[in-house]
Structure formats: structure tokens, C-alpha cells
C-alpha positions in Angstrom: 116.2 27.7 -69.1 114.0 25.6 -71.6 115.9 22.1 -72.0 115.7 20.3 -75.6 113.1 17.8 -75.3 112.1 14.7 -77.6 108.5 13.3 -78.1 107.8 9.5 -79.2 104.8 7.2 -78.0 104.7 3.9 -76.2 102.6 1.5 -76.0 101.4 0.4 -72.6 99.7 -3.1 -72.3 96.4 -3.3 -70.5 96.2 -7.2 -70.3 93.8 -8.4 -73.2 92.1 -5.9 -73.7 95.1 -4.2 -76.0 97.3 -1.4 -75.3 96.8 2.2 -75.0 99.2 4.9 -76.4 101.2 7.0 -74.2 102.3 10.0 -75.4 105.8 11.2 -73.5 108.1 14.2 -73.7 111.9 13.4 -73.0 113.7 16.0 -72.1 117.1 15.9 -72.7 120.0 14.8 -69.7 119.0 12.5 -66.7 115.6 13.4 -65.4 114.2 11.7 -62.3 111.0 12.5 -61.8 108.1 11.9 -63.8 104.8 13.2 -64.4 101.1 11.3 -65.5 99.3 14.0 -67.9 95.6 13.2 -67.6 93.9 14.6 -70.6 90.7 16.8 -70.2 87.5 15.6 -72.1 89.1 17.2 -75.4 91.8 14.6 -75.3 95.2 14.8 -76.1 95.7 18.0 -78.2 97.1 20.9 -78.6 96.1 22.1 -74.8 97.2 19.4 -73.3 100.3 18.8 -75.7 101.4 22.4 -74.4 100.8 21.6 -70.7 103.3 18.7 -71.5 105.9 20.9 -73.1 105.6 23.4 -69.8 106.2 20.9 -67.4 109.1 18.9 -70.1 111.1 22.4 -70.0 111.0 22.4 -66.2 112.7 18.9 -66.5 110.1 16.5 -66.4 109.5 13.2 -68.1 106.1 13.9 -68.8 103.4 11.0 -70.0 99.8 11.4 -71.6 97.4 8.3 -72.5 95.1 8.0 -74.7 92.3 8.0 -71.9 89.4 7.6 -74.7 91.8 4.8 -76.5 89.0 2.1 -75.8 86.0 3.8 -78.3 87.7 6.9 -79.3 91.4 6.0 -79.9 93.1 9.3 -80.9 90.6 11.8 -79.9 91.5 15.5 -80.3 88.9 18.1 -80.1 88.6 21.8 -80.2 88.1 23.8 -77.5 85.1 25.9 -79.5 81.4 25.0 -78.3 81.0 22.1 -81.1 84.4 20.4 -79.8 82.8 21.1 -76.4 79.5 19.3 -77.7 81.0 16.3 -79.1 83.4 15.6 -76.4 80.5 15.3 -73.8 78.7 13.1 -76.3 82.0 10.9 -76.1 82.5 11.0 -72.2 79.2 9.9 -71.7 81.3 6.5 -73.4 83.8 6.1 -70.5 83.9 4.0 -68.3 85.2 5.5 -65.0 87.1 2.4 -62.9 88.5 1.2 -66.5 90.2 4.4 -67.3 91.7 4.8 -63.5 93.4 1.1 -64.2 94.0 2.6 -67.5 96.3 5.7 -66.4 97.6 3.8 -63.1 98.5 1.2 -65.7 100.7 4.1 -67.6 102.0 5.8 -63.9 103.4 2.4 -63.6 105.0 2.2 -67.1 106.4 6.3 -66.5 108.1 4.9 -63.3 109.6 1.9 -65.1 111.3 4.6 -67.8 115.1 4.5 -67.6 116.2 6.8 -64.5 112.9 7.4 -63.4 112.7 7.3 -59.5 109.3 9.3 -58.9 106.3 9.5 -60.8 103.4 11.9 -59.7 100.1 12.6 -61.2 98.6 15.8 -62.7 95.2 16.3 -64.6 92.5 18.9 -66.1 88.8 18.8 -65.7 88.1 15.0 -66.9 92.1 14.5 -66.1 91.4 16.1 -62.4 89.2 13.6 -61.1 91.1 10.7 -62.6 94.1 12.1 -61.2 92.1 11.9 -57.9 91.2 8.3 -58.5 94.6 7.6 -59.5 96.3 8.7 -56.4 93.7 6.5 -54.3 94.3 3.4 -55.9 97.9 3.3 -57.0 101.2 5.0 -55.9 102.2 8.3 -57.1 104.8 10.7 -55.5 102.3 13.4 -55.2 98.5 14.4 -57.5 97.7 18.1 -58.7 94.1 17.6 -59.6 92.4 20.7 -61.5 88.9 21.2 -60.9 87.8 17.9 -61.3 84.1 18.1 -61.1 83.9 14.4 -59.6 86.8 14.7 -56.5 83.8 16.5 -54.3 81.9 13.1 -54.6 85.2 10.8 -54.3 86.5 12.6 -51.4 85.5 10.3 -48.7 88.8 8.2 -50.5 91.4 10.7 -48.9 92.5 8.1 -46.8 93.3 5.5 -49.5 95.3 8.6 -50.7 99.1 8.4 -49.1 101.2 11.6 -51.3 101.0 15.2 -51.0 97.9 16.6 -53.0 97.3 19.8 -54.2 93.8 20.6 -55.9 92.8 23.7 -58.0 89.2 25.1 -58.4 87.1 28.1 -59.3 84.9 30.2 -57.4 82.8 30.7 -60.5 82.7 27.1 -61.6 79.7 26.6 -63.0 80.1 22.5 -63.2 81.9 22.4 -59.5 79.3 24.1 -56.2 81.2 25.8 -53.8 79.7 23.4 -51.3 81.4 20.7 -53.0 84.6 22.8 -53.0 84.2 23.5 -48.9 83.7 19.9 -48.5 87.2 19.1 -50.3 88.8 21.7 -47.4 86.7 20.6 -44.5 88.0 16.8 -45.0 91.7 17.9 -46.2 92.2 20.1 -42.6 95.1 19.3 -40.2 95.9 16.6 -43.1 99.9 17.3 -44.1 100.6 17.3 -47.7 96.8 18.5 -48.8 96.5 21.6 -50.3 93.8 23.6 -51.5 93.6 26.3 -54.2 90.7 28.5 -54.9 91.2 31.0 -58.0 88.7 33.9 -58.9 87.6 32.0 -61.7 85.0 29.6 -63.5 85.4 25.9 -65.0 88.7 24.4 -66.8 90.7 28.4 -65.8 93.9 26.9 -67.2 92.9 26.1 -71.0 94.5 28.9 -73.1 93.0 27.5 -76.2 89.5 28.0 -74.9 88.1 30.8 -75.3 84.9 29.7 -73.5 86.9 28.8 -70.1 90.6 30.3 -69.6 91.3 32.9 -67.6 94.4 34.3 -67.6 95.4 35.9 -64.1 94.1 32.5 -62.6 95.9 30.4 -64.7 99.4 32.3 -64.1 98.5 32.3 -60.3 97.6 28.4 -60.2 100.2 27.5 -62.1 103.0 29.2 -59.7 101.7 27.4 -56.9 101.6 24.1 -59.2 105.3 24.3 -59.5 106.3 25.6 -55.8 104.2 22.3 -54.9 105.9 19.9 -57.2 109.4 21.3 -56.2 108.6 21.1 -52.7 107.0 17.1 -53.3 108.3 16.3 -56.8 111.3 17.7 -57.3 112.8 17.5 -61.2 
């Protein structure tokens, strides 16, 4: 059963460089766990808003920063090829170890929320490799990363990584080898708590407002095994 949840935005402090927003879903009664939303390269919109109201109805205090907040504060694309174009352009801005002390600096503010007593870690594309980075260099409860094209190339930190992990890709994935996906299984084997999914499908499977990249049989299957993982590890 859906549970009411309400929306507001924080403000999490990232020294002196200023403060990012952080966009939470509270759902109503005395959840415990919570859940880091790492935005794809479209940033926090209407995609990613519904992936937060998905996992706010299962009972989770979910939280989304503003991962472009530093040159693109409030970025929301669409999901057509000229959203696609001008999100790459402002990518090519980030800077990678800033944003993973960026969203570890908002898993540490979800897991100071009122009644929170586990925080975990979940992103798309973009959000999937960050959510990688995230669960090697701070604490969450457990990471669901979704085809991030740079965990191939980070994987060597799987020992820096101590929760249960469960990563998505597509067979088709255009941005993502299969090499680099066989890599990601070759390291992860005989490791408990490291899980590997591998859909019939291409890049970013999960994005219903893209009609470029979602795929709908995929996106139902991942997303069952998503939440058998998180109530096994992260349990609302």
C-alpha cells in the first residue's frame, strides 16, 4: 500500500564552499531506513523525482542532491536528444572527487534525519558510478549502482567497499563493453553481499521518460530484484 509522503529541501553544508540542496521525500509514520538518490546526467527531474516517489511508497526516506549545484544549480533536462546534448556538454563541468564528497556529504545528513538508523545508496547512469564512489569512501548500509559507465574502471576499489552491492547493466549498452561488465563479475566472485545483474537491454534501461533508452521488461525485472535486495540489506 502507497503511504502519504511529504516533499521539502534541505540544505546540506559543504564547508565553504556553500551548501547544496537536497531534495527528500518523507513518508508518513516512523521510517528507518534511508536512501541517497544519485541523479543521472539530466539531474533532478521528473525521472528521477518518480524513482523517489517509488522507493518513498515502499517506506523510504529518500534524498536527492543537487549533484550539478556547483555550475548548474538546479539542472533539469529532458530526456529527448537535445536534453541529452546539453547535459553531456554540462558533465564535461563536473568534477568527479568533489561530487563523491558532495553526495557522501548528503548520505551523512540522510542518516542524521530524525529516526533514521540506515542509510544506503542508489543511483542511474551518472548517479551509478557516484553511487560506486560513494560506497568506497563513506559508509552506507548497502549501494544499488545502475549502469554506471565508470564502476568498470573503479572496480579495483571493491575492497574499500564494506555493504552489500548490487549493480545493474545492459547487454546492449552501448556506453558500458561487456568486457567491462565481466570484469565487475570476475572481481565480485566468492565476495558475499555482491550482486550482479545483467538485463537484455542497452544504456540507462530504467528511464521511463526516455524514449531513446527505457526498456520496459528490463526495467520491471531490475527493479524486482532492486527491492528483494534492499529488503534483504536495507530493510524499510
Amino acid at each position: 500500500m502507497a503511504t502519504m509522503t511529504t516533499t521539502r529541501t534541505d540544505q546540506v553544508s559543504i564547508g565553504t564552499d556553500g551548501a547544496m540542496d537536497l531534495h527528500l521525500w518523507l513518508p508518513d509514520g516512523q521510517p528507518t531506513a534511508a536512501i541517497l538518490l544519485v541523479q543521472e546526467i539530466f539531474g533532478v527531474g521528473a525521472y528521477i523525482r518518480a524513482v523517489a516517489e517509488r522507493l518513498a511508497d515502499a517506506g523510504y526516506v529518500v534524498g536527492a542532491p543537487d549533484v550539478f549545484w556547483r555550475f548548474a544549480p538546479g539542472w533539469a533536462a529532458g530526456h529527448d536528444q537535445d536534453g541529452l546534448t546539453a547535459s553531456l556538454e554540462q558533465v564535461g563541468k563536473l568534477d568527479f572527487p568533489l561530487a563523491v564528497g558532495d553526495c557522501s556529504a548528503a548520505l551523512a545528513h540522510l542518516g542524521g534525519l530524525p529516526g533514521v538508523e540506515r542509510a544506503g545508496v542508489m543511483g542511474f547512469c551518472l548517479g551509478g558510478t557516484l553511487a560506486w564512489a560513494v560506497a568506497a569512501n563513506a559508509s552506507p548500509d548497502a549501494c544499488v549502482s545502475y549502469y554506471g559507465s565508470g564502476v568498470p574502471g573503479m572496480v579495483g576499489m571493491i575492497d574499500q567497499v564494506q555493504c552489500p552491492t548490487l549493480f545493474h547493466f545492459g547487454n546492449a549498452d552501448a556506453y558500458i563493453p561487456n568486457e567491462g561488465v565481466d570484469a565487475i563479475g570476475a572481481a565480485i566472485a566468492g565476495r558475499e553481499g555482491f550482486v550482479l545483474n545483467v538485463e537484455n537491454a542497452g544504456h540507462a534501461f530504467d528511464n521511463h521518460e526516455s524514449d531513446i533508452f527505457w526498456n520496459e521488461s528490463a526495467a520491471k525485472a531490475a527493479w524486482a530484484k532492486t527491492m528483494a535486495f534492499l529488503g534483504e540489506h536495507l530493510p524499510a
